[in-house]
C-alpha positions as CSV (number, residue, x, y, z in Angstrom):
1,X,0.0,0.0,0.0
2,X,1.2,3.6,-0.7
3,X,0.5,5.1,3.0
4,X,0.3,8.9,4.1
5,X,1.7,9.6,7.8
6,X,0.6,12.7,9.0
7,X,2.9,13.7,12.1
8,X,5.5,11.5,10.9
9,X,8.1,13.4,13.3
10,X,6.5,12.9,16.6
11,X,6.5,10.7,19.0
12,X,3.8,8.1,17.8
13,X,4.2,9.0,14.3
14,X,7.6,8.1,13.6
15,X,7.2,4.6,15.1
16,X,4.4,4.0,12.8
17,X,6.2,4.7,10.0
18,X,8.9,2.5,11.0
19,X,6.7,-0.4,11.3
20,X,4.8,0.2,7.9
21,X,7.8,0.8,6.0
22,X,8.5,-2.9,6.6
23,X,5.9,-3.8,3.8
24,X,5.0,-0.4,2.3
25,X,5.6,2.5,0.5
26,X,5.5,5.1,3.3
27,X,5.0,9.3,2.4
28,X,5.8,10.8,5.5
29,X,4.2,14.5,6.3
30,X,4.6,16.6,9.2
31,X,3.9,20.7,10.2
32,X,7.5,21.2,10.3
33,X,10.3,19.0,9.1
34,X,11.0,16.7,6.0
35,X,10.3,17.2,2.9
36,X,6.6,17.4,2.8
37,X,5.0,19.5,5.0
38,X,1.6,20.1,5.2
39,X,-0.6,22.2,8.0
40,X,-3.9,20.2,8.8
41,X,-5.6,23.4,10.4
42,X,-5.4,25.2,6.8
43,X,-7.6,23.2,4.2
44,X,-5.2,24.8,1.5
45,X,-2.4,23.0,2.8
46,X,-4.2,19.8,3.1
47,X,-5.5,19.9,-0.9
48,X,-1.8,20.9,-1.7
49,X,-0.5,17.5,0.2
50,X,-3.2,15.4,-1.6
51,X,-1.8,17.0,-5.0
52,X,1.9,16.3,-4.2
53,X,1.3,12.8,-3.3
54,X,-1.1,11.7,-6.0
55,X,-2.3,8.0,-5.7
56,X,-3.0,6.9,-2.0
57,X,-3.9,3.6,-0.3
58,X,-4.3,5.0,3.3
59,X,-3.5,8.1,5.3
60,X,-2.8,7.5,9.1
61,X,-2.7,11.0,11.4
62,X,-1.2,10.9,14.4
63,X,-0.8,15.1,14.2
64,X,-3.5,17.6,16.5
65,X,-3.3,19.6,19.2
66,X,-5.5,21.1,21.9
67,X,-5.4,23.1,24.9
68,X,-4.3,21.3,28.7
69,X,-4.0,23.4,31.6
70,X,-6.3,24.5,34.2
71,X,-10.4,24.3,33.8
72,X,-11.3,27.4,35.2
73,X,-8.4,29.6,33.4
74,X,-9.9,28.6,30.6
75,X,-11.2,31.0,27.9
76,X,-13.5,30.3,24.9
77,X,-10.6,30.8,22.4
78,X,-8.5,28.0,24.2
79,X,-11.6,25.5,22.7
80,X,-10.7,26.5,19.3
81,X,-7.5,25.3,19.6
82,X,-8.1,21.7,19.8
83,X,-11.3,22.1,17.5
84,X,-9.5,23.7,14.7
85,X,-6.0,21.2,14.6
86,X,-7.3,18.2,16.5
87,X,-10.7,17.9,15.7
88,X,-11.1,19.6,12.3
89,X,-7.6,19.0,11.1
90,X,-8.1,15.4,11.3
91,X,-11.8,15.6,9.9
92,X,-10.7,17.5,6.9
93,X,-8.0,15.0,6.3
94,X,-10.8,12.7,5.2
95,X,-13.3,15.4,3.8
96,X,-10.7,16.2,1.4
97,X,-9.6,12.9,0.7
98,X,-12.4,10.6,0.6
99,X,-13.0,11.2,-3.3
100,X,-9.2,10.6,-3.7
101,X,-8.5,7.5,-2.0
102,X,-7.8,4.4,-3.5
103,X,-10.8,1.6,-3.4
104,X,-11.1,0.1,-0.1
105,X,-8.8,2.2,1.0
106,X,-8.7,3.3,4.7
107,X,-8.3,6.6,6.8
108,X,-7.0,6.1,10.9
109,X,-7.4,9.1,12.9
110,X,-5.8,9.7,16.5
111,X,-7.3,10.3,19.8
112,X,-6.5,9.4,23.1
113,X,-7.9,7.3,26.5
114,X,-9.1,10.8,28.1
115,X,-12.5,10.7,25.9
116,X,-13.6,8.1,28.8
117,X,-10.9,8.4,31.8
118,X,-10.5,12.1,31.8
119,X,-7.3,13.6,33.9
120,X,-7.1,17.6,35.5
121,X,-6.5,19.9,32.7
122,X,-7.5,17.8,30.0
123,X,-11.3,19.0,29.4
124,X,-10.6,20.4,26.0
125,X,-9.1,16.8,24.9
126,X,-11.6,14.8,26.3
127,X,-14.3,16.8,24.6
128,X,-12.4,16.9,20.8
129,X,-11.4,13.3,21.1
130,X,-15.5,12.5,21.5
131,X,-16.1,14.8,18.7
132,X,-14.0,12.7,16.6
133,X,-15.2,9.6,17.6
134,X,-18.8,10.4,16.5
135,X,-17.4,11.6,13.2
136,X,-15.9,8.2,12.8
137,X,-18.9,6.2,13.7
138,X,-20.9,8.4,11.9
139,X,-18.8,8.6,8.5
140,X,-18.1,5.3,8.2
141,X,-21.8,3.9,7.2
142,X,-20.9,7.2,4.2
143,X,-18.1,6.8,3.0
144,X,-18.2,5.5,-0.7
145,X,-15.9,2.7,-2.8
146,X,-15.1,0.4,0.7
147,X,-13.2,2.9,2.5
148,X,-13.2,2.0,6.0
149,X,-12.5,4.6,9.0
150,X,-11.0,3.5,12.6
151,X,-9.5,6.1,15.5
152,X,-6.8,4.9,17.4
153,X,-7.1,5.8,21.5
154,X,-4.1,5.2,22.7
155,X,-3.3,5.5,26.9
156,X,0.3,7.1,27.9
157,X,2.2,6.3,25.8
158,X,5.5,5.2,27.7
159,X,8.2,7.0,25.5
160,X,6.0,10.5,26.9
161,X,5.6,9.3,30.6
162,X,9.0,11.0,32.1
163,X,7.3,14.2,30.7
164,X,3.9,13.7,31.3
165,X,3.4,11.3,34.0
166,X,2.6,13.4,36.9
167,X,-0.9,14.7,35.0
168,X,-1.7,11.2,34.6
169,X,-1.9,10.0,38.3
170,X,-2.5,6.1,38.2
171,X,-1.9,5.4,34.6
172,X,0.0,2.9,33.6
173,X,2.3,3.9,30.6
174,X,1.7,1.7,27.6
175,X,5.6,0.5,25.3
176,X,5.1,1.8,21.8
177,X,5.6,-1.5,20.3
178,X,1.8,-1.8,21.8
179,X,0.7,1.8,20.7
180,X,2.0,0.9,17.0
181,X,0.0,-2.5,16.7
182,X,-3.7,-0.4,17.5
183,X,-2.5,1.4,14.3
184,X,-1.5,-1.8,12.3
185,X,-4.5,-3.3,13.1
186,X,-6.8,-0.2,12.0
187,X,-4.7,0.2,8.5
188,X,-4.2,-3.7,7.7
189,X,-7.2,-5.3,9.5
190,X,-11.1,-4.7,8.8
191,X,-12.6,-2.6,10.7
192,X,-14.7,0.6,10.5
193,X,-16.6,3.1,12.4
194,X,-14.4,1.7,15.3
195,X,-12.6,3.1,18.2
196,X,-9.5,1.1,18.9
197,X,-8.2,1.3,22.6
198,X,-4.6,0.8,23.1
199,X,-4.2,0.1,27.1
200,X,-1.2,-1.2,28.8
């Protein structure tokens, strides 16, 4: 399959692209480094990446950010943060794509284990990553020509816990190995319209 990473330089995102470069042709995208970059909070920049690449099999996004930091220092514009990159960015990676993907093709989205186990300072993140699992659930009885849609909700991941451990008091950090097989399993396996938990 010819696969589009989005985030390819973080954390998650490069180990995915290690593991699918194993047996296929991997395009790797990210905001700020390599050689294609593409901005998923502009819709320009997203049709511009779709142009570059040409033929795809799958995109995978592991890109999206959103506010953390205290609840009641919160301000309206600190919810448009995560709605514009985490939530829409990652919508409009399929809205723009879905006529352009190959048959049975497949797009997996990223979220994280606070849309149901919610932690201090994370309200905006547990209320995007919902938001994008009802788009999922909701898009996938849509989408045309067998393309199949999956989100990947992963827990702390491990390679993140010296930095963020302390905000995530009793969670157990999940290896990346683990993380990287919830994102196998949405891009080679069968699913649709699901939300795949990676726990440790």
């Amino acid at each position: 399959m010819r696969i589009i990473i989005v985030g390819s330089t973080g954390t998650i995102g490069s180990h995915v692209a290690a593991e699918l470069e194993k047996r296929h042709e991997v395009i790797r995208a990210s905001a700020n480094r390599g050689p294609l970059k593409v901005n998923i909070t502009s819709a320009s920049s997203i049709r511009t990446m779709y142009k570059f690449v040409g033929k795809f099999d799958a995109v995978v996004c592991t890109a999206g950010t959103a506010y953390f930091g205290p609840f009641h220092a919160m301000k309206e514009k600190d919810f448009y943060t995560g709605i514009k990159s985490k939530m829409m960015g990652q919508i409009n990676l399929v809205m723009l794509g879905k006529n352009k993907i190959s048959e049975g093709g497949s797009f997996t989205l990223t979220t994280g284990i606070l849309y149901r186990d919610p932690v201090r300072g994370g309200t905006v993140l547990s209320m995007v990553n919902n938001a994008v699992h009802g788009y999922v659930l909701g898009s996938s009885i849509e989408l045309k020509k067998n393309v199949r849609i999956n989100a990947v909700a992963p827990g702390l991941a491990e390679a993140s816990a010296a930095q963020l451990a302390e905000f995530f008091p009793g969670h157990v950090p999940v290896p990346m190995w683990k993380i990287v097989q919830g994102y196998i399993k949405s891009v080679e396996g069968f699913d649709t319209g699901k939300v795949i938990e990676v726990l440790s």
